[in-house]
C-alpha positions in Angstrom: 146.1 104.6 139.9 149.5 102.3 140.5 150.7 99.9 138.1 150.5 97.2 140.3 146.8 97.9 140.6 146.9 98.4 136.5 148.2 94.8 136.8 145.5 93.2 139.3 142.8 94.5 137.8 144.0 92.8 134.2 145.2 89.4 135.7 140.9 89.1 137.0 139.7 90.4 133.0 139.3 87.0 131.8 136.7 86.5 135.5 135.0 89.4 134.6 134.7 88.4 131.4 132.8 84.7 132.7 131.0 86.3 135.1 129.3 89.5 132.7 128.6 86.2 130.5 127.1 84.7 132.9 124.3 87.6 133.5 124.2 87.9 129.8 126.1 90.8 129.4 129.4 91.1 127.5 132.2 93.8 126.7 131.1 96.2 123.6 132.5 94.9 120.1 135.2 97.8 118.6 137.1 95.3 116.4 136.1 92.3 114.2 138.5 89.6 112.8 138.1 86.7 111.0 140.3 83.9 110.6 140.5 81.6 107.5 138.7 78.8 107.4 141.1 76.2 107.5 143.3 77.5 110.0 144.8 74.8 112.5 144.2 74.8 115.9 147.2 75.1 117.3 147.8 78.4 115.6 144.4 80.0 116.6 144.7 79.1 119.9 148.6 81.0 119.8 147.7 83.8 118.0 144.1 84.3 120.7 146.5 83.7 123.5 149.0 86.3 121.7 145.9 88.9 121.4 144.7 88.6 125.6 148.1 87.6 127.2 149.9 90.6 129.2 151.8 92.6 127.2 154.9 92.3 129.6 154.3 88.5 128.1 154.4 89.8 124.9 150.8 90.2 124.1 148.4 93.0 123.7 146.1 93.0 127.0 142.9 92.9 125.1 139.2 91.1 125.4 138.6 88.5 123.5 135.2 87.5 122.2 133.6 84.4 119.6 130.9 84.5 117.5 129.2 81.1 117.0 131.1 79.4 115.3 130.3 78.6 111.6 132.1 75.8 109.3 131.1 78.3 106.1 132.3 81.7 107.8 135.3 79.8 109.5 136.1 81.6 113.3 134.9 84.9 113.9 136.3 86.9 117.5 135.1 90.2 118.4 138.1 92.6 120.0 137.4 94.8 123.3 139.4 96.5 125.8 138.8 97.3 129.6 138.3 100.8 130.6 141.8 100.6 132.4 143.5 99.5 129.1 141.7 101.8 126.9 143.1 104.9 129.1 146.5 103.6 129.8 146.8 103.0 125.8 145.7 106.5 125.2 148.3 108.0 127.4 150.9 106.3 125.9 149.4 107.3 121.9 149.5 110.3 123.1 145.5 111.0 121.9 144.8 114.5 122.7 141.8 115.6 124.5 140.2 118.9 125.5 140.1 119.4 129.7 137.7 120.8 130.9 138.7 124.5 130.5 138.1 123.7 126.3 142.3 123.5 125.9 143.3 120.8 123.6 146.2 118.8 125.2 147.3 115.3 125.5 145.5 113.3 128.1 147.5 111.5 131.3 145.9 109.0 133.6 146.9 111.2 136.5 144.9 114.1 135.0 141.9 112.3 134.7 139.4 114.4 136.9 141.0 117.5 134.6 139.6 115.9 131.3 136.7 114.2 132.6 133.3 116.6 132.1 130.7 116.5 134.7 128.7 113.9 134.7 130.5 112.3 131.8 131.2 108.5 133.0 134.6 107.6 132.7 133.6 104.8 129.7 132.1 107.3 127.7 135.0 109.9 127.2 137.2 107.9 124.6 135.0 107.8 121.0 134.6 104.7 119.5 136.7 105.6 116.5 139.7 106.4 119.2 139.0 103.1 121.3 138.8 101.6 117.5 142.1 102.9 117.1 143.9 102.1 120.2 142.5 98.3 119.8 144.5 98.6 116.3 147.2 100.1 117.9 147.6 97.3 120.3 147.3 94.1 117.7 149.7 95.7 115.7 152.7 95.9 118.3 152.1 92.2 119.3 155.2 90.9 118.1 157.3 88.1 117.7 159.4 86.9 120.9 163.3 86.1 120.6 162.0 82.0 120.8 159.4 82.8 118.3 160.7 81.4 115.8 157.9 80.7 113.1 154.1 80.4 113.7 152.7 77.5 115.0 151.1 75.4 112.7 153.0 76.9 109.5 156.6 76.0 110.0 157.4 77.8 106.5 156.6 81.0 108.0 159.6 81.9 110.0 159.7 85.1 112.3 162.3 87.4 113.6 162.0 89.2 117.2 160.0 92.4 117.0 158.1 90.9 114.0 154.5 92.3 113.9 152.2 89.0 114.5 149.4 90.7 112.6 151.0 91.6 109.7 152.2 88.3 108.9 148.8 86.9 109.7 147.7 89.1 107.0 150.2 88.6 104.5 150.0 85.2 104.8 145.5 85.1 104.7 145.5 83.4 107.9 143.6 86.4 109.1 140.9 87.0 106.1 139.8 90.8 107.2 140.2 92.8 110.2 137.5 96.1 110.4 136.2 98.6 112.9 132.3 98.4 113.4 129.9 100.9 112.5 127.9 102.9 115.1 124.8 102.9 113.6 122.9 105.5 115.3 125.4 108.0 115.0 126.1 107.1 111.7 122.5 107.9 110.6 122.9 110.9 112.5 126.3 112.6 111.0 124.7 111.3 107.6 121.3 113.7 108.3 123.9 116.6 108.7 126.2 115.9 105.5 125.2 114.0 102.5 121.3 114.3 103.6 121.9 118.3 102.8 122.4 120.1 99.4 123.9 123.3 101.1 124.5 122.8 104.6 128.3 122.9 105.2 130.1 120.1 106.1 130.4 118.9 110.0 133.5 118.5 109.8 133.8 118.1 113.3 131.5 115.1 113.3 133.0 113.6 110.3 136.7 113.8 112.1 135.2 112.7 116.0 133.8 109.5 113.9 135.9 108.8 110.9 139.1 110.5 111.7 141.1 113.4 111.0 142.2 111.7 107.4 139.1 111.7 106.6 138.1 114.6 107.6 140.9 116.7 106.5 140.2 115.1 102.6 136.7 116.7 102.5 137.6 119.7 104.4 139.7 120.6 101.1 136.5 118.9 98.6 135.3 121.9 100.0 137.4 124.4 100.5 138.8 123.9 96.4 134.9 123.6 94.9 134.8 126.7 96.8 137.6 128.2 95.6 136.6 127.1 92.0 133.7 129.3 92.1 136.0 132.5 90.7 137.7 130.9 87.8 134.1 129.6 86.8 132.7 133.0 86.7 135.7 134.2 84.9 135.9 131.4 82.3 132.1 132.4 81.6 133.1 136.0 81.0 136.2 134.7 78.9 133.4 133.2 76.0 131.7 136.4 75.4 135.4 139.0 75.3 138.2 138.9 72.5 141.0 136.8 72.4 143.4 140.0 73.1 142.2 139.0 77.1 143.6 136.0 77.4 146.8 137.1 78.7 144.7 138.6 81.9 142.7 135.4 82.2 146.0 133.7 82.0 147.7 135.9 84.8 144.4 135.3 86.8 144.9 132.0 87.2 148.3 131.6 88.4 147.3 134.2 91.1 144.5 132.0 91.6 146.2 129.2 92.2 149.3 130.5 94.3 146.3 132.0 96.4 143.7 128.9 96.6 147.0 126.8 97.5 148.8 129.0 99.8 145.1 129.5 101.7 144.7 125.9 102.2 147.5 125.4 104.3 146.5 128.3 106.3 143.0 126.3 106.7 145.2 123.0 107.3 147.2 124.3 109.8 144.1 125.9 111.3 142.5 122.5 111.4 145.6 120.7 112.7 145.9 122.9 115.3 142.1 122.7 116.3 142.4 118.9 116.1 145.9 118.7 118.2 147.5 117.0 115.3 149.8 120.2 114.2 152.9 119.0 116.8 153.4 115.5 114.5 156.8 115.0 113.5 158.9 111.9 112.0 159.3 110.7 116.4 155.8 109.3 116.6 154.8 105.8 116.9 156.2 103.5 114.6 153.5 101.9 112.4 152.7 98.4 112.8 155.0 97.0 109.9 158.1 98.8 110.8 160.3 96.4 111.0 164.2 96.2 112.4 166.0 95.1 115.7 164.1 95.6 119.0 165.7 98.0 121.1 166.0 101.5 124.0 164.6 104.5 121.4 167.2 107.2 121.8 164.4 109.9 122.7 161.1 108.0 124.2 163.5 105.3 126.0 161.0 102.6 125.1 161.5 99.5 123.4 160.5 99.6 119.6 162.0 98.0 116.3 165.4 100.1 115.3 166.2 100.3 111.6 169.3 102.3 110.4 168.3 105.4 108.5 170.6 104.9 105.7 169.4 101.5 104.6 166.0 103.5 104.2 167.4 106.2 102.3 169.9 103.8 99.6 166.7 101.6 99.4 164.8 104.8 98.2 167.7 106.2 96.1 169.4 103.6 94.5 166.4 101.1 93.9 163.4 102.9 94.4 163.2 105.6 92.3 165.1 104.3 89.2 162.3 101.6 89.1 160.1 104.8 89.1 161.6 106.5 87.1 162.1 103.0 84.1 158.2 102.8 84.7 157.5 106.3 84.0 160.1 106.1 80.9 158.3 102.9 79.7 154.7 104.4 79.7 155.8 107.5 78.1 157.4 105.6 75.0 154.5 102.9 74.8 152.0 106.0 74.5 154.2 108.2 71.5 154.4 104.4 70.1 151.3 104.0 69.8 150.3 107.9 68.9 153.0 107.3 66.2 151.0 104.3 64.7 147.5 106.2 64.8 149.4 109.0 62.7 150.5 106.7 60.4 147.2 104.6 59.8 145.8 108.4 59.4 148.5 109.2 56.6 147.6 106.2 54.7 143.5 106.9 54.0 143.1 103.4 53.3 139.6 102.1 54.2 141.0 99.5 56.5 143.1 102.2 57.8 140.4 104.0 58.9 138.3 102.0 60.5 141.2 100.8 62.8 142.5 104.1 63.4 141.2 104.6 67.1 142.4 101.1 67.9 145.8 102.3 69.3 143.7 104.6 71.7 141.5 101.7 72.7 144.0 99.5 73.3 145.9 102.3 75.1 142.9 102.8 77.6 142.8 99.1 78.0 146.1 98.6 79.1 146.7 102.0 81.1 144.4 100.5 83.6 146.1 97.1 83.5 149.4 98.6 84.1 148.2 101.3 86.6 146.4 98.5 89.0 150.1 96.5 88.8 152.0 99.5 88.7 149.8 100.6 92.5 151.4 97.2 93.7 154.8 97.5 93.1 154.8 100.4 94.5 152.9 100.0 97.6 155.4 97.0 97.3 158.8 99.1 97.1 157.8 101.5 100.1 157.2 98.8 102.5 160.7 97.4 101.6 162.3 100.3 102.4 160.7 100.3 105.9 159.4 104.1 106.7 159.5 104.8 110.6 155.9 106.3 110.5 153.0 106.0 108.8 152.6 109.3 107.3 156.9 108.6 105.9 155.0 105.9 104.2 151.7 107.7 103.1 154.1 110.2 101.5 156.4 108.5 99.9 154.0 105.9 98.7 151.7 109.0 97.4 154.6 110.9 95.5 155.5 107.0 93.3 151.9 106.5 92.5 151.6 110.6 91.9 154.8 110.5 89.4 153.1 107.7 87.1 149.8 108.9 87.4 150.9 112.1 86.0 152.5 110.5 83.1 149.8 108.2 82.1 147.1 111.2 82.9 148.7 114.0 81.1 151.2 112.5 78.4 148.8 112.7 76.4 147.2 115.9 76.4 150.7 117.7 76.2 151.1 115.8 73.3 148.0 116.9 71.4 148.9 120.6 72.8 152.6 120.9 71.7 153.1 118.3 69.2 150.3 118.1 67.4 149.7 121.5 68.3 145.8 121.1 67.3 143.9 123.1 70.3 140.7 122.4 69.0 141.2 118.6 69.6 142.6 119.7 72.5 139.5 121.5 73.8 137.3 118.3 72.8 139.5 116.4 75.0 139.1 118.5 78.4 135.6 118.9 77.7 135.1 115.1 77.5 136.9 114.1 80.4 135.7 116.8 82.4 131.7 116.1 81.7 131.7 112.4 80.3 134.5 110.8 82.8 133.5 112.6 85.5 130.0 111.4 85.1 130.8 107.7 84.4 132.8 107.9 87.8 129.9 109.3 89.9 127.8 106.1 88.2 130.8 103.7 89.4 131.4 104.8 92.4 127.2 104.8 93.7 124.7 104.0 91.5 126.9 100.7 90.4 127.3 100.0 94.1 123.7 100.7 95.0 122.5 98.1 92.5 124.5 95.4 94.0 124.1 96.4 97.7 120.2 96.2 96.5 120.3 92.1 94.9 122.4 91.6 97.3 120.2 91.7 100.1 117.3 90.5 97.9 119.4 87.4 97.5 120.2 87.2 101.2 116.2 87.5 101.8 115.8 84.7 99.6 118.5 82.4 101.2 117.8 83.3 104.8 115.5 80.3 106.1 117.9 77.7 104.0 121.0 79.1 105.8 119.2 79.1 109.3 118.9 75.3 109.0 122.6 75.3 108.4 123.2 77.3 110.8 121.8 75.1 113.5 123.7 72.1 112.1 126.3 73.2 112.1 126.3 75.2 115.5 125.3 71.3 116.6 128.5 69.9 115.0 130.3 72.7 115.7 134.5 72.7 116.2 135.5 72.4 119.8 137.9 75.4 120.1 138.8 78.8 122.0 136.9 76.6 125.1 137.8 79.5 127.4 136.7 82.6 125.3 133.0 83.8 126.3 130.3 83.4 123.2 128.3 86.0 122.3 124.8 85.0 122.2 123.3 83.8 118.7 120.9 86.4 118.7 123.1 89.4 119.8 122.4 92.3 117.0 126.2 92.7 116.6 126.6 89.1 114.9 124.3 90.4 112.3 125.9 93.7 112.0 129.1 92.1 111.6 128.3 89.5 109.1 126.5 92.6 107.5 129.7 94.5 107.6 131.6 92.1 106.2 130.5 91.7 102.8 130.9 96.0 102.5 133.8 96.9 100.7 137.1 97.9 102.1 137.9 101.7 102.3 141.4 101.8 100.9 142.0 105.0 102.6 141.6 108.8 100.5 144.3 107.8 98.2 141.8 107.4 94.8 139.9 110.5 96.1 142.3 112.8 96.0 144.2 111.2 93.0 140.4 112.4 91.3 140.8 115.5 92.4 144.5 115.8 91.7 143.5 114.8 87.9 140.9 117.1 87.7 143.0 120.0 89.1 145.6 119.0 86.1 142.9 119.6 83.7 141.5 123.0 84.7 144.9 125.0 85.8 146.9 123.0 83.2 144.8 124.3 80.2 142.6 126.9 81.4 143.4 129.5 78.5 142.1 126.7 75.9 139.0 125.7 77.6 137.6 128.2 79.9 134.6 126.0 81.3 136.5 123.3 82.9 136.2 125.6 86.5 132.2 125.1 86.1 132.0 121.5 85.3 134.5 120.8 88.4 132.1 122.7 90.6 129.4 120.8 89.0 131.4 117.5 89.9 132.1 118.6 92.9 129.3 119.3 94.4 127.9 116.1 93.4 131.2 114.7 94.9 131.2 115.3 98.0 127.8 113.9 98.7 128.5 110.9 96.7 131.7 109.8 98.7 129.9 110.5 101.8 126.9 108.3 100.9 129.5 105.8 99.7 131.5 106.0 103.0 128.5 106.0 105.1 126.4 103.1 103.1 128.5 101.0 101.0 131.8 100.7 102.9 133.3 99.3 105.9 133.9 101.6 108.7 138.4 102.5 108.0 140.6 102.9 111.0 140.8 106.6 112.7 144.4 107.9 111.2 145.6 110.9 112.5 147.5 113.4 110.2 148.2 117.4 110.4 148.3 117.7 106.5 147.2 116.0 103.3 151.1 115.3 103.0 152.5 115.0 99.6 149.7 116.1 97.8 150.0 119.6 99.0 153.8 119.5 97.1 151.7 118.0 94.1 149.2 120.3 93.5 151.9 122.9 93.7 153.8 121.3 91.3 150.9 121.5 88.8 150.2 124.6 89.8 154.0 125.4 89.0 153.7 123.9 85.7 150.4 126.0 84.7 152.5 128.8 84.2 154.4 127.3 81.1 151.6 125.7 79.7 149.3 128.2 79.6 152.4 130.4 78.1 152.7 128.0 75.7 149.4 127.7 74.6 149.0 131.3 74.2 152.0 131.6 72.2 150.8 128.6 70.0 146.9 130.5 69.8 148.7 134.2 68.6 150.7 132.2 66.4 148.8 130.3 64.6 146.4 133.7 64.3 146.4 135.4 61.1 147.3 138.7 62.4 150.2 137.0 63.8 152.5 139.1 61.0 152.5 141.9 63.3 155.5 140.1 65.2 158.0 137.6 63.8 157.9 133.8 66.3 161.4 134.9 67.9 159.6 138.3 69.0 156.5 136.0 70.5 158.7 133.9 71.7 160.6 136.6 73.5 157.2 138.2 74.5 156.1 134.8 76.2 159.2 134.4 78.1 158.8 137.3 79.3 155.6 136.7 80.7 156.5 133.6 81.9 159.1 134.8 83.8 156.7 138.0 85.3 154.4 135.3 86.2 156.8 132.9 88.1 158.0 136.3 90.2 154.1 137.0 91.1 153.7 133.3 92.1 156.9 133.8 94.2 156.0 136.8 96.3 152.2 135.7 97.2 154.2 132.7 98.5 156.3 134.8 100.2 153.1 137.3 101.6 150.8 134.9 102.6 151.7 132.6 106.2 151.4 129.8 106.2 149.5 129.8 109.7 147.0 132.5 110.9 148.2 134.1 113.3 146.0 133.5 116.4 147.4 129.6 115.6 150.8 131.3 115.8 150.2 132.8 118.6 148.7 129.8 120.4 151.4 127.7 119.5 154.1 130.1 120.8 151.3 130.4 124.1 151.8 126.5 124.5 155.7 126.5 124.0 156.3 129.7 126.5 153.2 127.5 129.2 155.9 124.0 128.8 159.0 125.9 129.1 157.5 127.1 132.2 156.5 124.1 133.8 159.8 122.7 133.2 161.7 125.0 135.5 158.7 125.1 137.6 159.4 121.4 138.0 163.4 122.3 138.6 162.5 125.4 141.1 161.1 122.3 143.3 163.8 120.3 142.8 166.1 123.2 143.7 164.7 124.3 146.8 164.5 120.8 147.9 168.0 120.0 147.6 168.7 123.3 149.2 166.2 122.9 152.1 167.9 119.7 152.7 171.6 121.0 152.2 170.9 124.0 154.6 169.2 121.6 157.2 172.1 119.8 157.7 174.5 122.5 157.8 172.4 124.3 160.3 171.8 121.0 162.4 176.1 121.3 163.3 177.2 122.1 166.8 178.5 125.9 166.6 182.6 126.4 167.2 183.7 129.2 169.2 
């Protein structure tokens, strides 16, 4: 298939287009985007030409559908792709695909018939979540040419070349929401086979082919940890009914526990990456859509893409970044001793005023914890995207470890507090229990029941609205805006208008950060201070399990359909849970070293002697947490194996490839010496 071909075929989409409308068929909907109301003309009609033009015109080669249009909804265009586009895209992502001899690879044009299963027509081997993707992919490197310099219509927003067009458009709310739509037959199905089940496993297969591998890979380790929790449960159970002389085993239990459960998920990571093709990802992929910098030749791909000097990254993350980080963290931590310090004091006093406002400080410290947490998420979210990652899993990372850092301190702070200033493990204990069973509860209500409700009236209102709003309708389709002339209408009564109207009012999936941030929390609380409260293992399982069939019925009912995003690891959260599971170690020292103390029979040894004794263990403890690091891989080995298979197959073609070349030159070097006159 030639380019210049590539190139016919897409000059004649917009024909195509007219004459599939004509016969009252039109391209299949991936992508849905609506515009704000009030948007001008002038800039609609650039930024729908920017969306269909040829991308060697700077635009992004795509079909463009309208919805009626609607005064109250404002315009609404439905985003497709031709077949052609769709496969040249995926070549150039890179999308990996299995051939028809089951070896994952990444798929060419050229090696079509190699990929393409029998029978299998050729618009029916991309998934919708990859053609969802690749439409993404394609709006978000439509960007600003050199005599660009603002957007039409909106003079105050200037642009620089290599600008992404979309991004703006969001920043700015010209664009009001962009989603993916549901498909809702497989949808129904995947949710038979997951949150329909009690104790079924997961397809996690089906949940990756239609959500992506983000997605995927987040309840792939819901699992594999509620699995893994199973042990400690069992253990903490045994813990109520045996002396207190066993806690130093219990304690050593759990940091094997943890190395182990840790060190076993990236082996199931890596597994999964590898099974997925997503284990070669490195810091050279595709840019992400806001990367911003000069447009220029890529020193290793040769294409054009934005260039931004790594340094500036680097200062911007060392000398701004994380001192802002680090003043926020500082900040929280003195705002919560403040207040701890004032709730001592009003204790001290025993007044009967004193008392009955002696929990305000916590109150108002719950209040404001969220407060400064939802800011806190938009600076930084702010900061990373100002210092302009290359990729988007730089940005997921470093994004993750800010939000992580504060998180920890506003989670935590508190509890180590009670543990080793106070030094009260009793209120302690009452603490873990109640976020463990209470919080944990009131979350599941949030996150489906709350969400149920309103999905519920909402519809009942809709019912109730329905024949008033199709009289409006048709008034307003009669005095409808004359614009986008040239871009075929789907039909009134097409199913996908009310599907994506539907869609619409869902709420936005803002990707697995809050899930595993839920998870991270809850890990604090069992592996932080196991030895105090044994049962925090069985209420996470209990949580758990409830878990992961809550988010799925929330991802599959209440929420719009997210982007596919390809990753090979859950990023910095692996470094996060090992940090906590680092930091077990002392605490779980400590607190046994406050318990014996605070015993009567602590006479026996004088505190430097327990002190000594708990160093001691400590230090055992961080040496066994070293060598299972050490022992277990971090891939299996059939993966290393594999991999090292694939490297040795490459290398191979390569001077396969340069044999050809060789002999050629030769063939032709020889030919003409061979073709002289012989000299006697």
């Amino acid at each position: 298939m030639s380019r210049h071909r590539i190139s016919e075929d897409r000059e004649k989409q917009s024909v195509e287009i007219s004459d599939e409308d004509n016969d009252g068929s039109l391209p299949q909907s991936y992508v849905v985007m609506r515009f704000d109301k009030n948007i001008p003309d002038a800039t609609l009609e650039w930024i729908v030409d920017k969306i269909h033009t040829l991308r060697t015109n700077g635009g992004g080669e795509l079909l463009v559908l309208k919805q009626p249009y609607k005064e109250s909804e404002g315009v609404v265009l439905h985003i497709s792709a031709s077949t052609i586009k769709f496969l040249e895209a995926a070549e150039e992502m890179e999308i990996m695909k299995c051939d028809k001899n089951g070896v994952r690879r990444e798929f060419t044009v050229s090696s079509l018939e190699d990929f393409l299963p029998d029978g299998m027509h050729v618009d029916d081997f991309l998934t919708t979540a990859e053609k969802q993707k690749i439409i993404k992919h394609e709006l978000e490197n439509i960007r600003a040419l050199p005599e660009e310099g603002c957007i039409p219509g909106y003079p105050q927003y200037t642009l620089y070349e290599g600008q992404s067009i979309l991004h703006v458009c969001l920043v700015e709310h010209l664009i009001k929401a962009i989603y993916p739509l549901h498909d809702v037959e497989s949808l129904k199905k995947l949710g038979k086979r997951w949150y329909a089940t009690l104790f079924d496993p997961q397809p996690l297969e089906e949940i990756r082919l239609y959500f992506g591998e983000a997605i995927a890979l987040y309840f792939a380790f819901l699992g594999f940890y509620t699995a893994a929790l199973v042990f400690p449960t069992f253990l903490g159970f045994l813990q109520l009914f045996v002396s207190h002389e066993t806690v130093p085993f219990f304690c050593v239990f759990n940091v094997v526990w943890v190395t182990v459960l840790l060190e076993l998920w990236r082996r199931r990571s890596n597994e999964l990456a590898f099974q997925w093709g997503t284990i070669g990802m490195t810091s050279l992929d595709e840019p992400r859509g806001n990367f911003h910098g000069r447009m220029g030749k890529d020193a290793v791909t040769g294409r054009i893409q934005p260039q931004y000097p790594r340094w500036k990254t680097t200062a911007k993350l060392y000398f701004v970044s994380i001192p802002i980080v680090i003043a926020c963290m500082l900040f929280a931590s003195v705002f919560m001793l403040a207040l701890f310090w004032v709730e001592d004091y009003m204790k001290d006093l025993g007044t009967p005023l004193a008392e009955q406002l002696m929990n305000l400080p916590s109150i108002i410290y719950s209040i404001l914890v969220f407060i400064i947490n939802v800011k806190y998420k938009t600076l930084a979210t702010y900061l990373t995207n100002w210092e302009n990652h290359r990729t988007a899993s730089q940005f997921d990372r470093h994004r993750v470890i800010k939000l992580i850092m504060f998180e920890f301190v506003n989670t935590f702070m508190s509890l180590f507090y009670i543990a080793f200033v106070k030094q009260d493990l009793e209120i302690l204990k009452t603490q873990l229990a109640t976020m463990l069973i209470v919080q944990q509860a009131i979350n599941n209500i949030q996150e489906v029941l709350i969400p149920l409700f309103i999905k519920k009236y909402t519809q009942r209102t809709q019912q109730n609205i329905s024949v008033s709003k199709e009289v409006e309708d048709k008034c307003e389709n009669i005095n409808s805006r004359e614009i986008l002339k040239h871009i075929p209408e789907i039909r009134s009564d097409d199913t996908r208008i009310a599907e994506a109207e539907k869609e619409d009012l869902m709420d936005v999936y803002e990707e697995t950060y809050d899930d595993y941030l839920e998870m991270y929390i809850q890990f604090g609380y069992v592996v932080l201070f196991s030895s105090v409260y044994p049962l925090a293992a069985f209420w996470a399982v209990v949580n758990n399990f409830v878990e992961i069939r809550s988010d799925a019925f929330k991802l599959c009912k209440f929420n719009r359909r997210p982007f596919s995003k390809k990753v090979k690891d859950i990023g910095a959260w692996q470094k996060a849970f090992e940090v906590v599971g680092g930091l077990s170690i002392l605490t779980n020292c400590g607190l046994m070293f406050i318990s014996f103390h605070q015993r009567k029979d602590a006479y026996f040894f004088d505190q430097l002697q327990w002190l000594v004794m708990f160093v001691a263990l400590e230090h055992c403890l961080l040496g066994i947490r070293y060598l299972l690091h050490i022992a277990i891989q971090d891939k299996p080995e059939w993966v290393r194996v594999a991999l090292a298979k694939k490297y040795h197959a490459s290398k191979q073609a390569l001077k396969n490839e340069q044999l050809l070349k060789n002999r050629g030159i030769l063939a032709r070097k020889f030919k003409t010496v061979s073709s002289r006159p012989f000299k006697s």
